[in-house]
MIRO-390498 format. One line per field, with one value per residue (C-alpha): residue in one letter; x, y, z. Coordinates in nm, 3 decimals. Layout:
MIRO-390498
res: a,...
px: X,...
py: Y,...
pz: Z,...
//
This chain:
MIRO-390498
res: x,x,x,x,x,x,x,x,x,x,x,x,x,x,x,x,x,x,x,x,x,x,x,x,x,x,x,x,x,x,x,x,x,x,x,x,x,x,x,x,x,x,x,x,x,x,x,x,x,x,x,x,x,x,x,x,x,x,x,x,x,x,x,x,x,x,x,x,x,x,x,x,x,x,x,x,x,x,x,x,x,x,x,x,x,x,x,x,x,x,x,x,x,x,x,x,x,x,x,x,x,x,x,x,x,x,x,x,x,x,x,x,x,x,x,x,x,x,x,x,x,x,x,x,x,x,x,x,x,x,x,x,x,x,x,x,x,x,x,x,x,x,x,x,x,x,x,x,x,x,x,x,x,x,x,x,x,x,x,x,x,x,x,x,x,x,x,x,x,x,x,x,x,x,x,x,x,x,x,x,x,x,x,x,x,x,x,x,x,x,x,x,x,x,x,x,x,x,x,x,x,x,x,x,x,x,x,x,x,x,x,x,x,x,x,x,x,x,x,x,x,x,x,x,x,x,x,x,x,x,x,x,x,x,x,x,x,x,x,x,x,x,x,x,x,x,x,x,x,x,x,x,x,x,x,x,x,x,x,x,x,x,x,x,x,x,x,x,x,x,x,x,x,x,x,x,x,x,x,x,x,x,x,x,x,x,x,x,x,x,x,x,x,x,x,x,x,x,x,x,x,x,x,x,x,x,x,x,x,x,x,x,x,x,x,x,x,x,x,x,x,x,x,x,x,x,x,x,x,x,x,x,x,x,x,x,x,x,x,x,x,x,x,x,x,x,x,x,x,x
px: 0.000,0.163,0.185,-0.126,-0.327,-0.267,-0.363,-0.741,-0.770,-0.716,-0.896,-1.188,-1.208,-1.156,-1.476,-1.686,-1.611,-1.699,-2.037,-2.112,-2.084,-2.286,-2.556,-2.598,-2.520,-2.703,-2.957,-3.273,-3.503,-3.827,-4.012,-3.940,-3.745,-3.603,-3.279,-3.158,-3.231,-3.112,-2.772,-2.802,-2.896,-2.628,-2.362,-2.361,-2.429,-2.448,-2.791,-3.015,-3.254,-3.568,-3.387,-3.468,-3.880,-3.896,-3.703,-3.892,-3.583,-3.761,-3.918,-3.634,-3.264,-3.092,-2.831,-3.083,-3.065,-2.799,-2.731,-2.689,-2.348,-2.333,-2.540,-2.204,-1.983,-2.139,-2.090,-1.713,-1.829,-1.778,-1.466,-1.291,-1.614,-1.800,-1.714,-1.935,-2.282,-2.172,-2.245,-2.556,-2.458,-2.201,-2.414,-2.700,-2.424,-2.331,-2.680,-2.806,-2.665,-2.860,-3.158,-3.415,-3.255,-3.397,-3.261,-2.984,-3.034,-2.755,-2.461,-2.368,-2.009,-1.753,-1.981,-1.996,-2.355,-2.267,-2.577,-2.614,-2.335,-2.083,-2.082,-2.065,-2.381,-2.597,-2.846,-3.110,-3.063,-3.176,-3.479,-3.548,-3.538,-3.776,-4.042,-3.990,-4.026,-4.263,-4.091,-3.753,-3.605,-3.288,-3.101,-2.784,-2.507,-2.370,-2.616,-2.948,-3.233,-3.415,-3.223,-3.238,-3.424,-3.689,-3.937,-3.916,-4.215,-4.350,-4.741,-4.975,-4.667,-4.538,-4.210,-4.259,-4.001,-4.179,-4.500,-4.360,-4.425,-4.091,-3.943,-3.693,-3.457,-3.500,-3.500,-3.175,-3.015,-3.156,-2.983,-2.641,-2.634,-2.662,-2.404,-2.331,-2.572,-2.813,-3.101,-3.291,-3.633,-3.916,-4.060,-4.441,-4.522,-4.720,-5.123,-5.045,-4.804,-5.022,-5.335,-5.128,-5.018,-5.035,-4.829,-4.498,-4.299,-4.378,-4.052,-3.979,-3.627,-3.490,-3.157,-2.966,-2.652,-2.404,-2.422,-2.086,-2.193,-2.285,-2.161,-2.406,-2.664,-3.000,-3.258,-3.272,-3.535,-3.788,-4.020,-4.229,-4.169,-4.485,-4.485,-4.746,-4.830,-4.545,-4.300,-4.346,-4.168,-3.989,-4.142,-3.803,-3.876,-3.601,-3.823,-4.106,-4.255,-4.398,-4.270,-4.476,-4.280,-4.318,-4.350,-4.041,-4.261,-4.562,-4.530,-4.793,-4.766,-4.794,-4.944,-4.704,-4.530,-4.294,-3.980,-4.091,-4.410,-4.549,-4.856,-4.954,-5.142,-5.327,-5.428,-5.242,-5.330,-5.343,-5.535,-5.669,-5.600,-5.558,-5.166,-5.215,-5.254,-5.179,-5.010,-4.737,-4.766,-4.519,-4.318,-4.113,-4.027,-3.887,-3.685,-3.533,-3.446,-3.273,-3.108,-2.970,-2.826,-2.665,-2.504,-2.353,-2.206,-2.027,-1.693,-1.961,-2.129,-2.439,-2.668,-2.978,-3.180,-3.499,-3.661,-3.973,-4.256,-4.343,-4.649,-4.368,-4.154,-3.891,-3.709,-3.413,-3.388,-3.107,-2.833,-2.732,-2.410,-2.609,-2.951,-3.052,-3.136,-3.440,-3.660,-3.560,-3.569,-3.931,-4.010,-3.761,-3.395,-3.163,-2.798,-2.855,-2.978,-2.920,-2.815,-2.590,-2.431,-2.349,-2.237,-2.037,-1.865,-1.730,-1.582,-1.839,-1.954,-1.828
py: 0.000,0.327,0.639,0.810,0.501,0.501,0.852,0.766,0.536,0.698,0.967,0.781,0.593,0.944,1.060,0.704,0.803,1.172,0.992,0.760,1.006,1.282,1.098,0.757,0.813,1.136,1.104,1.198,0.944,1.051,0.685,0.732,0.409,0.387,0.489,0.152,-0.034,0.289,0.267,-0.122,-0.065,0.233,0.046,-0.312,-0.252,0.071,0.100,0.395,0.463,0.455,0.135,-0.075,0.025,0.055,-0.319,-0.476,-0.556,-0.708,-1.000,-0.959,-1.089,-0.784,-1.014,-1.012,-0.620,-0.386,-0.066,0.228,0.269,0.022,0.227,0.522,0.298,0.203,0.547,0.450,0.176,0.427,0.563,0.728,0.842,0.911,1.278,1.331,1.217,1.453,1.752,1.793,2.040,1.853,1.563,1.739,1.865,1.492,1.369,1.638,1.475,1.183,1.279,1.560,1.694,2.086,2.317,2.491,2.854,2.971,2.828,2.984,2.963,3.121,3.390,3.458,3.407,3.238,3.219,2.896,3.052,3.089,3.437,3.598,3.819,4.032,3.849,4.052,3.870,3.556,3.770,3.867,3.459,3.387,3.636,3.479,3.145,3.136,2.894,2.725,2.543,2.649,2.329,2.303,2.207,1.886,1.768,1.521,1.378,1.732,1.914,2.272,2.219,2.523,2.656,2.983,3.116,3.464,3.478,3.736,4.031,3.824,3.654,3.403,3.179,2.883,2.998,3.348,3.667,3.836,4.177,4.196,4.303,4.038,3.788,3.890,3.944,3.570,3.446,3.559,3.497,3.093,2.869,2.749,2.656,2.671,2.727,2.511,2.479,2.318,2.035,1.977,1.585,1.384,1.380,1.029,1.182,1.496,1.275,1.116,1.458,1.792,2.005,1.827,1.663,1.316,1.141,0.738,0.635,0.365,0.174,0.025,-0.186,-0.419,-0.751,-0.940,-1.206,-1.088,-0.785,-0.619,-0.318,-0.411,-0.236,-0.367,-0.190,0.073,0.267,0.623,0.937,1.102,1.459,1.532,1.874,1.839,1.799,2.069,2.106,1.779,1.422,1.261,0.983,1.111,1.452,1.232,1.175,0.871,0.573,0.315,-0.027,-0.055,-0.365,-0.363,-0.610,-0.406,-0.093,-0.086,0.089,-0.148,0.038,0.341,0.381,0.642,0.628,0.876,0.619,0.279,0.360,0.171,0.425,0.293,0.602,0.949,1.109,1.441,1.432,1.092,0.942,0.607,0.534,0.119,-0.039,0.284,0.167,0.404,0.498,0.360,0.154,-0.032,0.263,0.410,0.109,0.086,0.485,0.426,0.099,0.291,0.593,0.357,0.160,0.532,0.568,0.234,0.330,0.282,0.051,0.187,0.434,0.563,0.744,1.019,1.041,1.233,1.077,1.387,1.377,1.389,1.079,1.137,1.400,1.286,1.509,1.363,1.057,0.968,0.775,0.594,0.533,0.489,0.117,0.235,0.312,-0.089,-0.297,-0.109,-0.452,-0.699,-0.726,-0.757,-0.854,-1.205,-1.115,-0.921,-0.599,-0.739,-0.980,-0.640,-0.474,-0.802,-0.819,-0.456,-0.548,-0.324,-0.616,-0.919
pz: 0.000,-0.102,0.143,-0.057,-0.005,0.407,0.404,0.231,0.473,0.768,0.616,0.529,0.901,1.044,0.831,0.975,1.309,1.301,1.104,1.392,1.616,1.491,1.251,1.433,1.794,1.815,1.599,1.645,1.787,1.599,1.707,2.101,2.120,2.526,2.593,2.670,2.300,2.187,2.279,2.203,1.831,1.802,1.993,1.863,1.475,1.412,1.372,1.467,1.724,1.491,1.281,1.611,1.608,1.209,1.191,1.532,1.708,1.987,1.759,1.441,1.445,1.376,1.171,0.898,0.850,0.691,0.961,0.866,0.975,0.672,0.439,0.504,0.433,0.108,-0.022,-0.076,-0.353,-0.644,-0.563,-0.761,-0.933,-0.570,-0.576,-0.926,-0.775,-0.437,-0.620,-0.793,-1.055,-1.159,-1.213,-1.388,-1.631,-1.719,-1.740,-1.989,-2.281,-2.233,-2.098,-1.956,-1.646,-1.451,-1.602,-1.407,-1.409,-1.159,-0.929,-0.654,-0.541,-0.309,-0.257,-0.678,-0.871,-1.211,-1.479,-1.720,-1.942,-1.683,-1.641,-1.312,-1.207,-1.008,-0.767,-0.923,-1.236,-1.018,-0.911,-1.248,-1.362,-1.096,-1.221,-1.565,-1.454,-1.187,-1.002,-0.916,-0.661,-0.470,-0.332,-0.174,-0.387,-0.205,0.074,0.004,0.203,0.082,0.358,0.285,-0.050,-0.072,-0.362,-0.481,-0.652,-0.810,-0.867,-0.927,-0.875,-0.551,-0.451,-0.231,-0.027,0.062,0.166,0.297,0.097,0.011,-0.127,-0.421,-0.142,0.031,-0.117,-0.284,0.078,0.155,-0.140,-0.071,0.322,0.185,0.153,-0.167,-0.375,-0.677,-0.842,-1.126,-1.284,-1.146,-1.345,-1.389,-1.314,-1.457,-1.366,-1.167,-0.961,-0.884,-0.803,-0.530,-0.379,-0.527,-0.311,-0.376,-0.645,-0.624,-0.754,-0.777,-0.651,-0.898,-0.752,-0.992,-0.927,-1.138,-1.087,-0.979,-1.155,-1.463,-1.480,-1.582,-1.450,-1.337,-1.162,-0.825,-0.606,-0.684,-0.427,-0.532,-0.305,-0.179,-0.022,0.250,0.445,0.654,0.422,0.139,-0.096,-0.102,-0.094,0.098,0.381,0.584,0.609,0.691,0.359,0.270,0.067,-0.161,-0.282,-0.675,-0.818,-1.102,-1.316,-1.323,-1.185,-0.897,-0.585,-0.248,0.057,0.177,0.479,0.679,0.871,1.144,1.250,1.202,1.027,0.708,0.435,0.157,0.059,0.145,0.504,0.395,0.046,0.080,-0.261,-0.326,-0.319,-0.306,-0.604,-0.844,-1.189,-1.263,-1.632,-1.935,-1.606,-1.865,-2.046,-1.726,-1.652,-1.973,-1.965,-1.645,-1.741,-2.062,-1.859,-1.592,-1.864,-2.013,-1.669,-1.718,-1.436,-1.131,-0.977,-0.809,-0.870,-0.679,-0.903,-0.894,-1.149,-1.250,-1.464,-1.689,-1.962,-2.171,-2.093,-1.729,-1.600,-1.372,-1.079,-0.927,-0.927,-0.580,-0.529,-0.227,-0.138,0.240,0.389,0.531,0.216,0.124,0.491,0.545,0.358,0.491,0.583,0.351,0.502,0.360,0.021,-0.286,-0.192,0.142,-0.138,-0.301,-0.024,0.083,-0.257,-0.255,0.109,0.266,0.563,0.610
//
């Protein structure tokens, strides 16, 4: 092993650690599970406070079940391609060439607004897009899970943040007291996706991985994204929204379910549509898009991707280098099957 080597080792354990500490240990416990199987499930595993009620620990073997202590350490399967899916603009710009992707309108970075043709701006241009537009989202360049992901919108002479009325000034102050990050165009779903929720963008999350034994991508788990009151703008599970198993021969939704409770919806709490038994539209056409694109990115070996079902075909909003263990173990463990196999081939778990 040669001196540069050591040092991404240590460098990666040194990242684990600081992970375990701040995003498993103190976690938030959202589920109320006692103190005691807390530190059991965060202690011997890895797993998380919630993990233990979500996965019944007190009837399940917890052998059966990937942690997410694991789920971090899968992140590192891509290397030395992990960095491209960490940053979303850099990813959109890849994924343009082959297919529909938001529109990037600016970046910011280092405290300097660049438009779509690299040149550096005012804010007010931003401002001036927005009324244009009518609506765009402003994300954070290099975090997921939705955190910090918020709509902008201009109707009827208005700027609006969210849901909160908002001046030209400032909204331009707003936008350069963030961190880096940028702003893209918001993408109108398809009528299927609407019926289901309104208020959000409903998108599916498609994981493909290559096979070690044939090598070869295939589309291993699929679930659809659903928004609800409490998490507006963004559908993510991990900000409570909720998530629906698709079957990958057929394309219909199983009942839906959250990670912050143990409720089972067949239809949606807040708008009470029918989420079980829904047919997503064209599914095979989907599959095959996403099978084609993962193929084009033929130097990895996992991707999670969301993808919006438009009237006009899909719209991917984002390729993830990882995809949480939750949104899959909702419906069984999978340590001893296909995606721990995965993980156990890459040298993630033993």
């Amino acid at each position: 092993m040669t001196l540069s080597d050591m040092m991404k080792t240590i460098e990666r354990k040194a990242r684990l650690l600081v992970i375990y500490f701040w995003r498993i240990l103190f976690a938030e416990n959202h589920l109320k599970c006692p103190w005691y199987k807390k530190l059991r499930a965060n202690l011997f595993g890895g797993y998380l406070a919630d993990q233990w009620v979500l996965y019944d620990f007190d009837h399940n073997d917890k052998k059966e079940y990937l942690s997410e202590y694991d789920w971090y350490r899968s992140r590192y399967i891509n290397e030395p391609f992990s960095y491209i899916f960490n940053n979303k603009v850099v990813t959109s710009e890849l994924l343009k060439h082959y297919v529909r992707v938001p529109e990037t309108y600016f970046v910011r970075s280092k405290g300097f607004l660049f438009n779509s043709d690299g040149r550096t701006v005012d804010y007010s241009e931003a401002v001036e897009k927005l009324k244009q537009k009518g609506e765009a989202f402003i994300k954070p360049i290099d975090r997921g899970k939705g955190s910090n992901v918020s709509l902008l919108s201009y109707r009827e002479g208005q700027l609006f943040f969210g849901t909160q009325p908002y001046s030209d000034d400032m909204l331009i102050d707003h936008l350069k007291s963030r961190r880096d990050w940028f702003l893209s165009e918001s993408i109108k779903q398809h009528a299927y996706a609407s019926a289901l929720f309104d208020k959000t963008i409903n998108t599916i999350r498609i994981i493909t991985l290559r096979s070690p034994q044939t090598n070869q991508f295939e589309v291993f788990f699929a679930v659809q994204r659903i928004g609800t009151e409490k998490t507006i703008p963004v559908d993510n599970g991990s900000q409570g929204g909720l998530i629906a198993k698709i079957d990958l021969r057929t394309g219909e939704l199983s009942e839906a379910r959250s990670l912050h409770n143990l409720c089972v919806y067949t239809r949606h709490p807040d708008s009470d549509n029918q989420i079980e038994g829904v047919v997503i539209p064209d599914w095979d056409s989907i599959m095959e898009q996403v099978l084609f694109l993962s193929n084009k990115l033929s130097w990895v070996h996992f991707i999670a991707w969301d993808v919006l079902k438009t009237k006009d075909g899909i719209c991917v909003i984002e390729a993830n280098n990882s995809s949480g263990v939750n949104i899959i173990q909702l419906w069984g463990g999978q340590r001893n099957k296909e995606l721990g196999d995965f993980y156990r081939f890459h040298g993630v778990i033993k």
